[in-house]
C-alpha positions as CSV (number, residue, x, y, z in Angstrom):
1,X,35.3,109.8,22.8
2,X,33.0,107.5,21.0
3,X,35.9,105.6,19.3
4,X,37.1,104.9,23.2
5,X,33.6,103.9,24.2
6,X,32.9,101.4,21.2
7,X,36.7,99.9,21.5
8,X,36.4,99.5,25.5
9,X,33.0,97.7,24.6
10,X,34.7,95.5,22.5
11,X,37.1,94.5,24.6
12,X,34.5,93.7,27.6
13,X,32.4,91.7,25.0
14,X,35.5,90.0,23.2
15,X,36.8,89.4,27.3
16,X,33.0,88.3,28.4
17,X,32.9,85.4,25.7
18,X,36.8,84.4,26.0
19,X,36.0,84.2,29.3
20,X,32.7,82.0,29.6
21,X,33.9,80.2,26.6
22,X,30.8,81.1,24.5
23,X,31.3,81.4,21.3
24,X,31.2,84.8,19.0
25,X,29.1,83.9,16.4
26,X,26.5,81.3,16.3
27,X,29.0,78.4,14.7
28,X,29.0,76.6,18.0
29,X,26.9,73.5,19.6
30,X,26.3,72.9,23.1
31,X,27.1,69.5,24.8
32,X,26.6,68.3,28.4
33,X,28.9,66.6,29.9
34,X,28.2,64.7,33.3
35,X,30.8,63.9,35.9
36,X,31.3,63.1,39.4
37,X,34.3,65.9,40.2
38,X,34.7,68.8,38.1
39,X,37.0,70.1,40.7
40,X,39.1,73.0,38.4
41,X,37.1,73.5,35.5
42,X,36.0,76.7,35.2
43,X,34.1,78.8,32.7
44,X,36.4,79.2,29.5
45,X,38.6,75.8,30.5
46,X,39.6,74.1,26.8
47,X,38.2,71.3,25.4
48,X,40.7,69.4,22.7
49,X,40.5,66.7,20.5
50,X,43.4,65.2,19.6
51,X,45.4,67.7,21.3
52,X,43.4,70.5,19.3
53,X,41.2,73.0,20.9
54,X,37.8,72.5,19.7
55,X,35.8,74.6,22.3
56,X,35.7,75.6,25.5
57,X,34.0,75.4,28.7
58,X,30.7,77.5,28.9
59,X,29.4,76.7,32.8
60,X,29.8,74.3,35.5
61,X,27.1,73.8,37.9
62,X,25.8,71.0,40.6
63,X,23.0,68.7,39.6
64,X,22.3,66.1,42.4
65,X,25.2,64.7,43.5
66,X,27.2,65.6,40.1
67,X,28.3,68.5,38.3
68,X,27.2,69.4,34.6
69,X,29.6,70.7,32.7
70,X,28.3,72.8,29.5
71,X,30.5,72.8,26.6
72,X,30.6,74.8,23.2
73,X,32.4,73.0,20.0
74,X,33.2,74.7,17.5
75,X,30.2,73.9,14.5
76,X,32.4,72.0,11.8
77,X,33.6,69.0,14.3
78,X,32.1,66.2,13.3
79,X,31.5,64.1,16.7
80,X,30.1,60.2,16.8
81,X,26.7,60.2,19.0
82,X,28.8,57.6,21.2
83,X,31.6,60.0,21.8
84,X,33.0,60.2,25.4
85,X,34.7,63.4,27.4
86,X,37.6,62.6,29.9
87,X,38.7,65.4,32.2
88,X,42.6,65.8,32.7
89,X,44.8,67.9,33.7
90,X,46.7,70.6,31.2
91,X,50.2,71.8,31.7
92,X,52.3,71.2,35.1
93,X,50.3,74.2,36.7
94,X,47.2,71.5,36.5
95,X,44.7,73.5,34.9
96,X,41.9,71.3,34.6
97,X,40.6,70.5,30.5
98,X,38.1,68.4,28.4
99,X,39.6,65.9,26.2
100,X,36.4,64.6,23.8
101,X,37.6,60.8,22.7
102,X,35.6,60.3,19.2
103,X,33.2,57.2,19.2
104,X,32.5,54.9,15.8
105,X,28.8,55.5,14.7
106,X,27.9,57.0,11.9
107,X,25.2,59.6,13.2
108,X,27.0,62.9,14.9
109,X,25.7,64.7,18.0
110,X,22.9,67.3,18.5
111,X,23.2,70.7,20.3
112,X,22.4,70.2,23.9
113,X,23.3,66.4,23.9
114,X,24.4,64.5,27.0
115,X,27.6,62.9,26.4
116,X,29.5,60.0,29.2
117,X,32.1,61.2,31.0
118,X,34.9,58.5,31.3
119,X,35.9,58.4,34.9
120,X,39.8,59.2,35.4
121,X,40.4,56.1,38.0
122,X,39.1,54.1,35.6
123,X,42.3,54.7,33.1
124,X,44.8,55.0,36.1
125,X,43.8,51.4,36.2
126,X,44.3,50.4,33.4
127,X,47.5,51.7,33.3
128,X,48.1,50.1,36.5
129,X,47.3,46.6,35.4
130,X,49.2,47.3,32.2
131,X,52.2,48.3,34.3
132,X,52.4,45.3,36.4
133,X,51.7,42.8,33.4
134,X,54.6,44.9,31.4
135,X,56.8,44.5,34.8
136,X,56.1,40.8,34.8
137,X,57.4,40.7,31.0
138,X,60.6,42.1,31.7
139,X,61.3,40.0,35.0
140,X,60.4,36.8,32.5
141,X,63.1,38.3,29.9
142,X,65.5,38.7,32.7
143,X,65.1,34.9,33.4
144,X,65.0,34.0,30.2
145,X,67.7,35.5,29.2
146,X,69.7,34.6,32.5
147,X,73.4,32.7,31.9
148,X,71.8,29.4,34.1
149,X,68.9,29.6,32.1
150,X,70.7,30.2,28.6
151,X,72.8,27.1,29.7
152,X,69.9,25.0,30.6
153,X,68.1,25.4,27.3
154,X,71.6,24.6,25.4
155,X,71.6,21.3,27.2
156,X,67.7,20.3,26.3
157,X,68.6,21.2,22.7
158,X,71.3,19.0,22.4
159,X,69.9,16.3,24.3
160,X,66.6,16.6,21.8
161,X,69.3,16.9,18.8
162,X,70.7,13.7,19.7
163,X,67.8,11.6,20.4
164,X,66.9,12.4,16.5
165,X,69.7,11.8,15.6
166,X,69.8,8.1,17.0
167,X,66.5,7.8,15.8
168,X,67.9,8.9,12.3
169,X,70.2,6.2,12.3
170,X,68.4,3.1,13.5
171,X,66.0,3.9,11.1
172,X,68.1,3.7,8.5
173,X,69.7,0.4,9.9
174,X,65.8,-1.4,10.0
175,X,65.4,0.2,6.6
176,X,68.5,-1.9,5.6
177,X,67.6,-4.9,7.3
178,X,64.4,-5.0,5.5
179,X,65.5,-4.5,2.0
180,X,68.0,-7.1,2.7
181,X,64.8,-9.3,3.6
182,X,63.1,-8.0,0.5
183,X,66.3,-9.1,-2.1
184,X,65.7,-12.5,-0.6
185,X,62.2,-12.5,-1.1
186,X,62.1,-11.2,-4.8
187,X,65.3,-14.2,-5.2
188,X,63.2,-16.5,-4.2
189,X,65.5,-17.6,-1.8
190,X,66.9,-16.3,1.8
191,X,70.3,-17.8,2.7
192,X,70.8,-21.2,2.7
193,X,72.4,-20.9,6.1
194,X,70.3,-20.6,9.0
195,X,72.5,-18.7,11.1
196,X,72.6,-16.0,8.3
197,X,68.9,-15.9,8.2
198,X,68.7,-15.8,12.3
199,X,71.1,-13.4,12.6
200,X,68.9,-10.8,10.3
201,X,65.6,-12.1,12.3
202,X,67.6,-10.8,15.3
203,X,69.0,-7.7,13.7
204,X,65.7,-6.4,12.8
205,X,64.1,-7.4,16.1
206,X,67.0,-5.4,17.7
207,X,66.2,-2.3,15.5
208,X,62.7,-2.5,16.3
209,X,63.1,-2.5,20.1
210,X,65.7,0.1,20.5
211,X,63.3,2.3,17.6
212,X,60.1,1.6,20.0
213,X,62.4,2.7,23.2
214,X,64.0,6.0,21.6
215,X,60.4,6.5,19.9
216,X,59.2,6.2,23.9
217,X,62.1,8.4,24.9
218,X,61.7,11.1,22.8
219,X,57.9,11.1,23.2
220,X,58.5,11.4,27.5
221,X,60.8,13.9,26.3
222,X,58.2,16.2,24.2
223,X,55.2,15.1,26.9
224,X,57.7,17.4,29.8
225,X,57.9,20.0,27.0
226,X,54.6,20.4,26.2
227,X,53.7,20.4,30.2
228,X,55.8,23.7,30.3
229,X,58.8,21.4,32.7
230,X,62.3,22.9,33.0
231,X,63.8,25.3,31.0
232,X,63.5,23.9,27.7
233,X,59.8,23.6,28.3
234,X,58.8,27.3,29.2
235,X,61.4,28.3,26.0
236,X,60.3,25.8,23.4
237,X,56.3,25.3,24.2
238,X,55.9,25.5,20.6
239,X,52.6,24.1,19.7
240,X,53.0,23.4,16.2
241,X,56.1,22.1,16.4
242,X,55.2,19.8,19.4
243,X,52.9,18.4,16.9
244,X,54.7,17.8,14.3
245,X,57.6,15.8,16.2
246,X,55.3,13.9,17.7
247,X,53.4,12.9,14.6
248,X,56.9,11.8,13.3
249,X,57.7,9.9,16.3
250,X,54.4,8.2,16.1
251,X,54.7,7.3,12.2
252,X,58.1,5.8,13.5
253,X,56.2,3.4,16.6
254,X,53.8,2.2,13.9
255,X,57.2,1.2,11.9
256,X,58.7,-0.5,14.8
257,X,55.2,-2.8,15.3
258,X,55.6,-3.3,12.0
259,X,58.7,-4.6,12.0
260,X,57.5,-6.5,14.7
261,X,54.8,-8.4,13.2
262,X,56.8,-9.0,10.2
263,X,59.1,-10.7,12.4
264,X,56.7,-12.7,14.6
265,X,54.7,-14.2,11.2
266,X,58.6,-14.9,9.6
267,X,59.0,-17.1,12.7
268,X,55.6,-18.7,12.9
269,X,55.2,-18.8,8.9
270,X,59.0,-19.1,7.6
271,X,57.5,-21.1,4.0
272,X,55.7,-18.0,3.3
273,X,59.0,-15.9,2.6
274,X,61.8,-18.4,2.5
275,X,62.2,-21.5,-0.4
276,X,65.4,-23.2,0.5
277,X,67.1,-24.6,-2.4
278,X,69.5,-27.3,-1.8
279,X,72.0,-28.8,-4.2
């Protein structure tokens, strides 16, 4: 009879602190946790971290115009003073928990501390927001990676492909012209006939007006890029290679004025450079 009697009070006591979620021993510290609705928490309701049950739920009860909540964690969890609590839901039956989110200072909590509840809207949200910007990813993916659009950027790149590549060759056609001047020069001489030497004068004035215009071209043509215009524009607004194109293109301008100058003094000044030798 007194084996029944000390096992039944076991059972109430062991029931009585499962129940109110205090704990058996004296291992535990106390936290309160402040919130606006602690609608389904109940004495005993878990408290997690990290998905673990660290504690549970010792009383709920209405101060002001919010509820404390009083929970027991288990002694050896460490916990940041800054740490927060967020109330969710656990299971699809939606028993209501305590999920404690660990903060980063150094100093832990003390029994009976006050810790801030982080209010559930304020997540939904968040996820909201990041919901609508992840949406507004994939619709810009779905353009981007549209046939029309595809198409549209193939065009640009060829377009950009072969405006180097003119670019490419008249300067190596003023870079010919002007070692051509240059042999004269170190000779001494430039050819003896005039029409040889204006037809280089006008060679290399040619080069250096159709350099300046596909220099002006290309840099209209970078200018709409950078601006974000057309398809190419929203796909290639690269800013590093933006810069270094139109560094090049501007390093090939101050070539064309060069060339420009060079020609203007030759045909103010022609006994600077040429010594015509007759026999």
């Amino acid at each position: 009879m007194g084996a029944l009697v000390i096992a039944t009070t076991a059972l109430v006591l062991v029931g009585y602190f499962w129940l109110t979620g205090r704990p058996l021993t004296a291992r535990g510290y106390g936290l309160v946790l402040r919130v606006t609705d602690a609608a389904g928490l109940t004495r005993g309701s878990r408290v997690r971290l990290a998905g673990v049950e660290v504690g549970a739920v010792r009383n709920v009860r209405l101060h002001g115009s919010a509820a404390l909540v009083e929970l027991a964690v288990e002694r050896d969890v460490f916990l940041p003073s800054d740490s927060r609590a967020l109330v969710t839901s656990e299971g699809v039956f939606g028993n209501r928990q305590v999920e404690l989110l660990l903060g980063r200072a150094f100093t832990r909590v003390q029994d009976g501390d006050t810790i801030t509840a982080v209010a559930q809207s304020a997540i939904e949200e968040a996820l909201a927001v990041a919901s609508h910007r992840a949406g507004q990813v994939l619709t810009q993916a779905a353009e981007v990676l549209s046939p029309e659009t595809a198409a549209a950027m193939h065009g640009g790149l060829l377009s950009l492909a072969r405006a180097l590549e003119d670019l490419a060759a008249l300067t190596g056609n003023l870079r010919q012209t002007a070692e051509g001047l240059r042999r004269g020069f170190d000779a001494g001489r430039l050819d003896r006939s005039g029409a040889a030497f204006e037809a280089t004068a006008d060679q290399l004035a040619a080069s250096s007006r159709e350099l300046r215009a596909a220099g002006a071209s290309l840099a209209s043509l970078l200018a709409k890029v950078d601006r974000g215009q057309g398809s190419l524009g929203r796909l290639v607004n690269d800013a590093r290679l933006y810069q270094a194109v139109l560094a090049a293109t501007a390093r090939i301008d101050t070539v064309a004025q060069q060339a420009t100058l060079l020609l203007e003094d030759i045909q103010a000044r022609p006994g600077r450079y040429v010594k015509v030798s007759v026999f």
